[in-house]
C-alpha positions in Angstrom: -5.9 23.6 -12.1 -3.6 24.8 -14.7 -1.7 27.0 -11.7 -1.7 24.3 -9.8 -0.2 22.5 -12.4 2.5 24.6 -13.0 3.4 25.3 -9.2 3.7 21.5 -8.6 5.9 21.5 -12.1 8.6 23.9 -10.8 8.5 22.9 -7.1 9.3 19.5 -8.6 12.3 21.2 -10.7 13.4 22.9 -7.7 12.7 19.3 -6.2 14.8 17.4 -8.4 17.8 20.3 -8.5 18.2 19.3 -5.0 17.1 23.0 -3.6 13.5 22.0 -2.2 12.8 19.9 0.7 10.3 16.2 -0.6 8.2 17.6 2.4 7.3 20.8 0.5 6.5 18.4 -3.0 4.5 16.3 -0.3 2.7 19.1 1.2 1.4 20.7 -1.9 0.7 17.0 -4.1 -1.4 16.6 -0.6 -3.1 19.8 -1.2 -3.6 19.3 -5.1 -5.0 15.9 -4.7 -7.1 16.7 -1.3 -9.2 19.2 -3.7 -9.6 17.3 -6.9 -9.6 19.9 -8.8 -8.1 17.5 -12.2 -10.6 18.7 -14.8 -9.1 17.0 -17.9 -7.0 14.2 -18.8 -3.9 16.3 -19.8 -3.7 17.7 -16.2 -4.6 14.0 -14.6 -1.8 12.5 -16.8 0.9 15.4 -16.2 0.1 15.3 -12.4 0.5 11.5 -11.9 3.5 11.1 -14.0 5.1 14.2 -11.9 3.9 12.5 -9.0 5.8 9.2 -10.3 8.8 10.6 -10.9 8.8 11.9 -7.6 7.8 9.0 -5.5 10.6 7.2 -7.7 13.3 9.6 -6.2 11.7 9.5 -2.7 8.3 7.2 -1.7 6.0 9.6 0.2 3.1 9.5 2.5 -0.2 11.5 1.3 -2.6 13.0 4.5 -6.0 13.5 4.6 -9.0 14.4 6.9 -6.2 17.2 8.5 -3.5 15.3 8.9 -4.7 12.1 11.2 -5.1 9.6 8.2 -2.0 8.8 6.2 -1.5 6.2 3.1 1.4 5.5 0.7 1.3 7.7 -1.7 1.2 5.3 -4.9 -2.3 5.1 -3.4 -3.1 8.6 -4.3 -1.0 8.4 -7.3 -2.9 5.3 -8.3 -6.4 7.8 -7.8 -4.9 10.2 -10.0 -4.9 7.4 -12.8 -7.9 6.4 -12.4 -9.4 10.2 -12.5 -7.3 9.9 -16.2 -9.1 6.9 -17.3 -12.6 8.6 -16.6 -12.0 11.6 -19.3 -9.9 8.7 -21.5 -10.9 4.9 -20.8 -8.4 3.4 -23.1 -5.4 5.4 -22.4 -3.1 2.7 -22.6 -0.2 5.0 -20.7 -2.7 5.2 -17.7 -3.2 1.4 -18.1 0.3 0.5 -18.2 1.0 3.2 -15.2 -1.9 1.5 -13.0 -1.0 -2.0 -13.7 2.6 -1.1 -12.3 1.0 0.7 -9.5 -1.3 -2.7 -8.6 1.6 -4.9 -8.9 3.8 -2.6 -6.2 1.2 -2.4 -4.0 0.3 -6.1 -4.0 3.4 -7.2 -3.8 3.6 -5.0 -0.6 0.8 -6.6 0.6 1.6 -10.1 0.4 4.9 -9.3 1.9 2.7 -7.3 5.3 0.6 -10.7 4.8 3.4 -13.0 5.2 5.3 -11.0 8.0 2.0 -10.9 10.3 2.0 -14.8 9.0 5.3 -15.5 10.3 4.5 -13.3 13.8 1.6 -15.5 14.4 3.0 -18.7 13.7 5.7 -17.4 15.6 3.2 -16.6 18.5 1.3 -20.1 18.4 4.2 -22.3 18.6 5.3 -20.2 22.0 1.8 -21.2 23.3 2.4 -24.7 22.2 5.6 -24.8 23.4 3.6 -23.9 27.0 1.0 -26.1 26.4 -1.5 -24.1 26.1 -2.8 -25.9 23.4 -6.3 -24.1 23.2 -4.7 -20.9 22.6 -2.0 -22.1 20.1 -4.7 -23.7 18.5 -6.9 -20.2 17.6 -3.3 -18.5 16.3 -2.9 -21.4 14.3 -6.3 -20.8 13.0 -5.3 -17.0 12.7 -2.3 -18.0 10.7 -4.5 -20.0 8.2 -6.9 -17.6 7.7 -3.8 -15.4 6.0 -2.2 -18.9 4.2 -5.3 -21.2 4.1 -3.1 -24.0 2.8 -0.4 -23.7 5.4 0.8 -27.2 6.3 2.7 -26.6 9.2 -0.2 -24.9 10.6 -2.8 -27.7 9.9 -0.5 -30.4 11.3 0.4 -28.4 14.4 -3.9 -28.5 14.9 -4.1 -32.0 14.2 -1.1 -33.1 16.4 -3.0 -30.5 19.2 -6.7 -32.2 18.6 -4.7 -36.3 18.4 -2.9 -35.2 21.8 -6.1 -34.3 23.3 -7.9 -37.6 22.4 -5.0 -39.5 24.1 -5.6 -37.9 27.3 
């Protein structure tokens, strides 16, 4: 682990010194945290701040199962962490990193969340505007399932169920 280590330290110098492609940092980060091979917290801590400092510069993607599954990498980064935690539960550095690393990646989220929000809403008042009520009506119901609360949404459905009683 300690080569390991040290190979991800100075391809990160060479990274940061502008010499090294983030693809070659990506490929062997991929490799180190693929094998798990952190045995202590010293080398969890070391590796995931590294791996910060990187994904600071330039946010990468982490592969797995060969190269057909990919995930941001402050997911991996965020596993690293974690690994830390389990030789050190109340490193308050790995806390502090984590809590960070949570608030990026729900903050991502809820924006995803409120784009596919926006796309179904979107999508439901083009059915509505066709009158094809029953159909606006389920994307509505789509939409709600993502913003329960949405009142746009619930009045579009009750204006949809009030123009069905009238005819």
């Amino acid at each position: 682990m300690y080569k390991a280590i040290c190979c991800f330290c100075f391809l990160f110098c060479q990274f940061v010194g502008g010499q090294l492609a983030a693809q070659e940092i990506k490929i062997l980060s991929n490799k180190i945290i693929e094998t798990r091979v952190l045995s202590n917290y010293q080398d969890a801590i070391s590796f995931a701040d590294s791996l910060i400092e990187v994904y600071e510069k330039e946010p990468f993607m982490v592969s797995a199962n060969g190269g057909e599954t990919y995930w941001d990498g402050l997911g991996s980064i965020r596993n690293v962490y974690e690994k830390a935690l389990q030789f050190k539960s109340n490193d308050q550095h790995a806390i502090l990193q984590l809590a960070k690393i949570y608030d990026q990646l729900n903050t991502r989220s809820n924006l995803e969340k409120n784009d596919q929000f926006k796309k179904l809403v979107a999508r439901a008042d083009s059915f509505y505007n066709q009158k094809q009520y029953d159909k606006a009506t389920e994307v509505y119901q789509k939409a709600l399932q993502l913003k329960p609360e949405d009142k746009y949404c619930l009045d579009k459905i009750e204006e949809i169920k009030r123009s069905k009683v009238k005819n």
